[in-house]
C-alpha positions as CSV (number, residue, x, y, z in Angstrom):
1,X,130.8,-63.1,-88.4
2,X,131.3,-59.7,-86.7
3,X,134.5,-61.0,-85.5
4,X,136.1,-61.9,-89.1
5,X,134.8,-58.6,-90.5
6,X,136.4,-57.0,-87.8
7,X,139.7,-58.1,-88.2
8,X,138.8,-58.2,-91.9
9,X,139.1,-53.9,-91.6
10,X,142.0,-54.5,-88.4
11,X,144.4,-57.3,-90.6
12,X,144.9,-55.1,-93.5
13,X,145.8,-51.7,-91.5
14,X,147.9,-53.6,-89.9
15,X,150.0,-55.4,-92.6
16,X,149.8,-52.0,-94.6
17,X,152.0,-50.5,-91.6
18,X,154.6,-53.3,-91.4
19,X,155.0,-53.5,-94.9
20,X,155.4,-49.8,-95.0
21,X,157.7,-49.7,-92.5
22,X,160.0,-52.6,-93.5
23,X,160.3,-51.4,-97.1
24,X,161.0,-47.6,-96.2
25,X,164.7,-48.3,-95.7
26,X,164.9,-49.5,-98.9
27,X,163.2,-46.6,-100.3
28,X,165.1,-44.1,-98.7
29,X,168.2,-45.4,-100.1
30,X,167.1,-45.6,-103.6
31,X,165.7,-41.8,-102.9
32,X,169.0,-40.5,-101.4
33,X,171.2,-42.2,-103.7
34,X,170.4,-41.1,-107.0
35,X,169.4,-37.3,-105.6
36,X,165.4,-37.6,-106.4
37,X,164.3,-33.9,-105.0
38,X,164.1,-30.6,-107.1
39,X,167.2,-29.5,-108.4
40,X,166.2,-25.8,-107.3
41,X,163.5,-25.5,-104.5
42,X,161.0,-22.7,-104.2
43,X,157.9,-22.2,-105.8
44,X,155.4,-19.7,-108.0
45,X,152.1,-18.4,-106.6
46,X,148.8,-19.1,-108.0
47,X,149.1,-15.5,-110.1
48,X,152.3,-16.6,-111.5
49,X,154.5,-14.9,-109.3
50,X,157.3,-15.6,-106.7
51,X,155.7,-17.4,-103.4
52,X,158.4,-15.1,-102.2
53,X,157.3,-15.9,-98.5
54,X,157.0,-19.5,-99.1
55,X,160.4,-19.6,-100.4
56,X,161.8,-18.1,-97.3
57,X,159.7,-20.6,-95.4
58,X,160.5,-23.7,-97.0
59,X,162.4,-23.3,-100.1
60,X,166.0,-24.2,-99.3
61,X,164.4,-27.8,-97.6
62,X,162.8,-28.3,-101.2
63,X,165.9,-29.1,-102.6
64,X,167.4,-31.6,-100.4
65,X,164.2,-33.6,-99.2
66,X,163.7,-36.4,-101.7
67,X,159.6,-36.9,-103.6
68,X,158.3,-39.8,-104.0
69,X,157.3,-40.8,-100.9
70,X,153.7,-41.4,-101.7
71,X,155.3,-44.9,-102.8
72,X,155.0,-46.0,-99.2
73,X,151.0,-45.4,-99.4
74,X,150.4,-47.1,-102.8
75,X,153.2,-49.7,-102.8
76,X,151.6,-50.8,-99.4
77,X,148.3,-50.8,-100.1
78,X,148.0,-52.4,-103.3
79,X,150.9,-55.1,-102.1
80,X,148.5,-55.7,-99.2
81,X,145.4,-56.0,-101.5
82,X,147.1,-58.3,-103.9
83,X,148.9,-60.6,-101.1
84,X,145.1,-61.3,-99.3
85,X,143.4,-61.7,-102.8
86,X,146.5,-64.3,-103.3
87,X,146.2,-66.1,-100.1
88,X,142.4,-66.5,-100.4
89,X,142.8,-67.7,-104.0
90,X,144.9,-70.4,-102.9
91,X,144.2,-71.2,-99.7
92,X,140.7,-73.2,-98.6
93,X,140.4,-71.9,-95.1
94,X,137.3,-69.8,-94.8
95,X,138.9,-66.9,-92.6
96,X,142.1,-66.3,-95.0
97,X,139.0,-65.8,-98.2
98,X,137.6,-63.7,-96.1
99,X,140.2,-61.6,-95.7
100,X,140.4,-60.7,-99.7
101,X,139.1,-57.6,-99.8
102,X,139.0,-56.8,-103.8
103,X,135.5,-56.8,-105.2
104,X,134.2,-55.5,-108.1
105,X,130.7,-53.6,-106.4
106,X,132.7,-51.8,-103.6
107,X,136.7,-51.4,-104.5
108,X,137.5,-52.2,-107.7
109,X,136.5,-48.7,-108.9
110,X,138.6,-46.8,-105.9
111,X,141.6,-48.7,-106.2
112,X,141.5,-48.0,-110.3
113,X,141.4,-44.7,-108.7
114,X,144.1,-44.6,-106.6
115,X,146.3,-46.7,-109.1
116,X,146.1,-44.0,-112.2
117,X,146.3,-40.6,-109.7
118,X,149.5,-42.4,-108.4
119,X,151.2,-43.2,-111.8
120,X,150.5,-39.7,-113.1
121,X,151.6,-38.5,-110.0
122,X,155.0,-40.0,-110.0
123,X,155.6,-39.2,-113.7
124,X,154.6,-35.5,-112.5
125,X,158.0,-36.2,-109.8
126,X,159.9,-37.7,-112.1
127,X,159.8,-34.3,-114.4
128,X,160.4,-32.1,-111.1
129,X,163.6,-33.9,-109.8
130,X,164.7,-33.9,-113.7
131,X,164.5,-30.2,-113.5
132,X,161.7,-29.8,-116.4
133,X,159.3,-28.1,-113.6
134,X,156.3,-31.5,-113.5
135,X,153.6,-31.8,-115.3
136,X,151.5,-28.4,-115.7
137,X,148.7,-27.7,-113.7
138,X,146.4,-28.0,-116.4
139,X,147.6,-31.2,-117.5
140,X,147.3,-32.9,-113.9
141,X,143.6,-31.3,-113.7
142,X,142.9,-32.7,-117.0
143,X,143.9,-36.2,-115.9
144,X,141.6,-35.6,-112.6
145,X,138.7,-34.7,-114.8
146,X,138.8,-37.3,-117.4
147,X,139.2,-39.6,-114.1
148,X,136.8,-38.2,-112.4
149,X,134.3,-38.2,-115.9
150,X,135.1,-42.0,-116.2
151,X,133.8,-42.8,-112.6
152,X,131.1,-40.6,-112.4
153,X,129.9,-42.5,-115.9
154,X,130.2,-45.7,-114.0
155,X,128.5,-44.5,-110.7
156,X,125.2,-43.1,-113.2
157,X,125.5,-45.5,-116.0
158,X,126.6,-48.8,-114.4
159,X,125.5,-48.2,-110.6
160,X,122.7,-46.4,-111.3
161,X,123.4,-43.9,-109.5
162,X,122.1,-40.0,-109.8
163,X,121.2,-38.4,-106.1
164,X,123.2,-37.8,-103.1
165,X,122.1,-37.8,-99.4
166,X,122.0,-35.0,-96.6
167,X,121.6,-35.6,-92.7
168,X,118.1,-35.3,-91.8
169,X,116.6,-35.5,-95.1
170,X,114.5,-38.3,-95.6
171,X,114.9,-38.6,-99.5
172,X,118.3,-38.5,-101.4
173,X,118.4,-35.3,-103.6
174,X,118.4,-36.4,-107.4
175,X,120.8,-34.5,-109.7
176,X,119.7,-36.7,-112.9
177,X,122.6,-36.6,-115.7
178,X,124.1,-33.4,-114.0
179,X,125.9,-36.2,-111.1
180,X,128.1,-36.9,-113.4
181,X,129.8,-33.3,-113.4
182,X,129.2,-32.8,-110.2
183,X,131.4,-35.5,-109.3
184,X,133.9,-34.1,-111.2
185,X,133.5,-31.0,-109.5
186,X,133.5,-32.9,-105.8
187,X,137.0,-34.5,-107.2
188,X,139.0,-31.5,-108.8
189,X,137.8,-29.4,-105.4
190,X,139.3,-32.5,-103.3
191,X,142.7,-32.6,-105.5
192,X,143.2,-28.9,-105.2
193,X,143.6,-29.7,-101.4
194,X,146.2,-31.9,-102.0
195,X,148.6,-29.0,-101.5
196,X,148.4,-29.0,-98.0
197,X,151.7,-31.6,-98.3
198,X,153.7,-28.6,-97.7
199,X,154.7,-29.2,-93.8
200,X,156.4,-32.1,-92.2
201,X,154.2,-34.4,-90.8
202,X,150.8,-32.5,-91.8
203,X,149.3,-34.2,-94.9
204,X,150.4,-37.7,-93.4
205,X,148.2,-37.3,-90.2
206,X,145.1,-35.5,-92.2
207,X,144.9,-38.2,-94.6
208,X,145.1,-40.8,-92.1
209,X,142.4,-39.3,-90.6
210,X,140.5,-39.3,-93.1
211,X,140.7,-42.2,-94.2
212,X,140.3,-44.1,-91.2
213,X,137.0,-42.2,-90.7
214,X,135.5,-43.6,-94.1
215,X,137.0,-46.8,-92.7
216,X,134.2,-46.2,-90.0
217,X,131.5,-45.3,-92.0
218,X,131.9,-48.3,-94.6
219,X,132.2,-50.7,-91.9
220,X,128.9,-49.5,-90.2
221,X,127.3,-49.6,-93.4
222,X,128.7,-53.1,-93.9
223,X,130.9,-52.6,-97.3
224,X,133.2,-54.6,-95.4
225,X,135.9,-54.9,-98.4
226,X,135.2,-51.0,-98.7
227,X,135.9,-50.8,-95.0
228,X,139.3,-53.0,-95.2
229,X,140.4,-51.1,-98.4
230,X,140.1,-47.4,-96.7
231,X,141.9,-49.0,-93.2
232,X,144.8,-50.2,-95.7
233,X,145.6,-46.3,-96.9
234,X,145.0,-45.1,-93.2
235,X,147.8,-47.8,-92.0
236,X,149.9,-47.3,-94.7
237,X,149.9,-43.6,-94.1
238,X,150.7,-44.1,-90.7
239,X,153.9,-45.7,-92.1
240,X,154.6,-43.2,-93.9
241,X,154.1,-41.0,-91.5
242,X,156.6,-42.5,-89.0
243,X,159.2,-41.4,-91.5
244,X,157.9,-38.0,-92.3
245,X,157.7,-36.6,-88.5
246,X,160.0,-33.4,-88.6
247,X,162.7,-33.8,-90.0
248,X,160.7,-35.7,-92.7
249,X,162.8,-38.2,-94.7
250,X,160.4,-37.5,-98.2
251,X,157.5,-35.9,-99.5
252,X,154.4,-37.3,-100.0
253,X,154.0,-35.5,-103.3
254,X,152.1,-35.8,-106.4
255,X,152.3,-39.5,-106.5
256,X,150.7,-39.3,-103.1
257,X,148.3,-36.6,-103.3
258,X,146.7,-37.2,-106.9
259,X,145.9,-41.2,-105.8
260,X,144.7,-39.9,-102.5
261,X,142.7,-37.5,-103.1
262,X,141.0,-39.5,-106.2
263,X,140.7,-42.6,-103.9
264,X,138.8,-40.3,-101.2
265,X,136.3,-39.1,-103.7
266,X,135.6,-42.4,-105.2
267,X,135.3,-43.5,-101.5
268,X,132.8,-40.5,-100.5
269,X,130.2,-41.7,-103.0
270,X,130.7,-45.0,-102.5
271,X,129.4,-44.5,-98.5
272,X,126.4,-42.4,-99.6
273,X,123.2,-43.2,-101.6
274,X,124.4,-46.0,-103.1
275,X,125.0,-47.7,-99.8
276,X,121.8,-45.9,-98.3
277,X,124.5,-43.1,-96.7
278,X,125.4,-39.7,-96.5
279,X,128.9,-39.8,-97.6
280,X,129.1,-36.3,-100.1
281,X,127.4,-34.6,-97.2
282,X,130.1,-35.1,-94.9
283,X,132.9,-35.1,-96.8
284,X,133.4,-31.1,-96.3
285,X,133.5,-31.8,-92.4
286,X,135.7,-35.3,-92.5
287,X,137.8,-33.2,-94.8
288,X,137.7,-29.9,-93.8
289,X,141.9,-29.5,-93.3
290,X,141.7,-29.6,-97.1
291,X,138.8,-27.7,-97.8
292,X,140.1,-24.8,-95.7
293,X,143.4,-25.3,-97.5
294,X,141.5,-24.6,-100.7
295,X,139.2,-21.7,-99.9
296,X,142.1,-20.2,-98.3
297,X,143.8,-20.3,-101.7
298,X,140.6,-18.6,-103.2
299,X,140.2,-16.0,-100.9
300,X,144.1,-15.3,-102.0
301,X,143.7,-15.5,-105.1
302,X,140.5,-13.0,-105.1
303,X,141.6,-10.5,-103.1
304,X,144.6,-10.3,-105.1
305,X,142.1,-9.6,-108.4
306,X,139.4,-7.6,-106.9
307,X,141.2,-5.5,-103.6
308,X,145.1,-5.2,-105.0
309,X,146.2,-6.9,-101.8
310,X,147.3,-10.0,-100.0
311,X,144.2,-11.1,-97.4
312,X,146.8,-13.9,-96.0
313,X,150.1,-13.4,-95.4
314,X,151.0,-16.4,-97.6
315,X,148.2,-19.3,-99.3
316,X,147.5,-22.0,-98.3
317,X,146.0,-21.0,-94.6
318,X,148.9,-23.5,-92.6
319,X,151.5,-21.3,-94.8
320,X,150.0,-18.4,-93.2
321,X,150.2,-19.6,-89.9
322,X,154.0,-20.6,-90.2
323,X,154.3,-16.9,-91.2
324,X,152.5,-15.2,-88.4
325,X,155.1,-17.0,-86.3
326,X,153.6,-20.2,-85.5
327,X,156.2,-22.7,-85.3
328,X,155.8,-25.7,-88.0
329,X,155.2,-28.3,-85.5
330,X,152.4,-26.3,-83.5
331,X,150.5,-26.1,-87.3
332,X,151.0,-29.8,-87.6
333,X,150.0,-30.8,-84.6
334,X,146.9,-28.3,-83.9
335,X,146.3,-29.8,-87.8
336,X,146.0,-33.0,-86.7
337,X,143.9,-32.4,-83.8
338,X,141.4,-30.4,-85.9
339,X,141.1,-33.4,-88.4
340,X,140.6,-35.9,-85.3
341,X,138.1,-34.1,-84.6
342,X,136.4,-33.4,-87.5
343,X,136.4,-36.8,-88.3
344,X,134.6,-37.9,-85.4
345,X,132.3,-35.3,-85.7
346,X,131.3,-36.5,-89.7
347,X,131.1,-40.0,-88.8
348,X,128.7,-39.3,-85.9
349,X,126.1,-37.5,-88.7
350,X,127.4,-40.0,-91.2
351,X,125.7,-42.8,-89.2
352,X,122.3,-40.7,-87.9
């Protein structure tokens, strides 16, 4: 038994990064053919204004690298979802069922997730490369909300669940009716550190880590099909990732980003009281590439307000490094370290 849910989490990693990688050619061509990147790169600060450093960073690469490449991620993961829930439908043998890994208590609700950040997403892409500038900001967090609203509902109303857990902490601390919003809150904070697809190669690898970490957790808990579903987006990010190692070939973007960063919320509450875990708690450490990326962006934003002045040379914090000097692939790399590491370090109080 621990031998088929092994390869129950190894299988679908693995046939998320071959089908990734055999249907990125494929991609590419559709991207490159028909010109599917912003017609003018660049892009506006937080306060409205030019990201005048940012543009000198990054913005002639804007317009010439296609979006869209968060396709790779979803198209792979939900093709490898539906081809083992076919094959166990149709097959009798005992190991290719237990492969499936939809199921309505433990992924049903993330890949819903993942699906509907994803199609927003890509119609946010869609309006960039036609030049009318994406969907607004407060549109996109709208959609996160109301997604985020829906799920939380389900976790109180349908799960029953209204506390979260903390390492060493015997009892789970019960937020009543007010989980709900705070789930919101967990997945509008998580979104917001989507932005950190803003260097070759960086969001791939953080996301992958990620991912993979919550791959640990569930499987130690024994969601298995949880387990499976988060090893499918960290293989299928590692596919895209093969392609988006400086120079990258596409963008993650929006239709990345939004379905990611839903997905991992949906996934961090799945792994905590509800499965006797501590899932929220850690989320801050497993995650901290994107949680810096978004308190960088606050600090930015408040010193701007409050002290007239720039505390960063440029938001988010890997922007800054690129323009203290840093060289991109020394932020993506010491990036990716720091995530490994992180990881680990979540997972170890994940499981105490």
């Amino acid at each position: 038994m621990i031998t088929l849910n092994a390869l129950k989490v190894f299988i679908p990693a693995i046939s998320a990064f071959l089908i990734g990688i055999a249907a990125t050619p494929a991609l590419t061509h559709f991207l490159y053919r028909y010109r599917m990147w912003k017609m003018h790169g660049g892009k506006t600060a937080l306060d409205g204004t030019q990201a005048s450093t940012f543009n000198e960073l990054h913005g002639k690469t804007e317009s010439g690298t296609p979006r869209f490449g968060g396709i790779i991620v979803w198209g792979s993961v939900l093709l490898t979802a539906g081809l083992f829930a076919l094959l166990g439908f149709l097959s009798n043998d005992p190991y290719l069922e237990g492969l499936a890994f939809i199921s309505r208590n433990q992924t049903w609700v993330p890949l819903v997730a993942f699906a509907l950040g994803s199609l927003i997403g890509a119609i946010d892409d869609w309006f960039e490369v036609k030049g009318r500038g994406g969907l607004s900001l407060r549109f996109r967090l709208g959609v996160v909300a109301l997604i985020a609203l829906l799920c939380g509902w389900w976790f109180y109303d349908k799960l029953g669940v209204a506390s979260i857990s903390f390492p060493f902490l015997q009892d789970p601390v019960t937020l009543g009716i007010f989980f709900i919003p705070f789930f919101m809150g967990v997945a509008l904070f998580i979104y917001a550190g989507g932005v950190i697809d803003g260097i070759d190669g960086l969001a791939g690898g953080i996301f992958a880590s990620i991912f993979l970490a919550y791959a640990g957790i569930a499987f130690f808990e024994q969601q298995f099909d949880l387990a499976a579903l988060c090893a499918a987006i960290g293989g299928a990010l590692l596919a895209f990732l093969w392609f988006n190692i400086p120079p990258a070939r596409f963008y993650l973007s929006e239709t990345g980003t939004m379905g990611l960063t839903l997905a991992l919320t949906v996934t961090a509450f799945l792994v905590d009281t509800l499965a006797g875990g501590r899932g929220i708690a850690v989320l801050p450490i497993i995650a901290f590439p994107l949680v810096a990326t978004v308190l960088s962006d606050i600090v930015q934003v408040a010193g701007k307000k409050f002290f007239k002045k720039k505390i960063l040379r440029i938001a988010p914090l890997h922007h800054h490094f690129e323009a203290i000097g840093w060289p991109s692939a020394k932020v993506t790399m010491r990036y990716w370290i720091v995530s490994i590491i992180v990881a680990l370090i979540g997972m170890t109080l994940a499981i105490l």
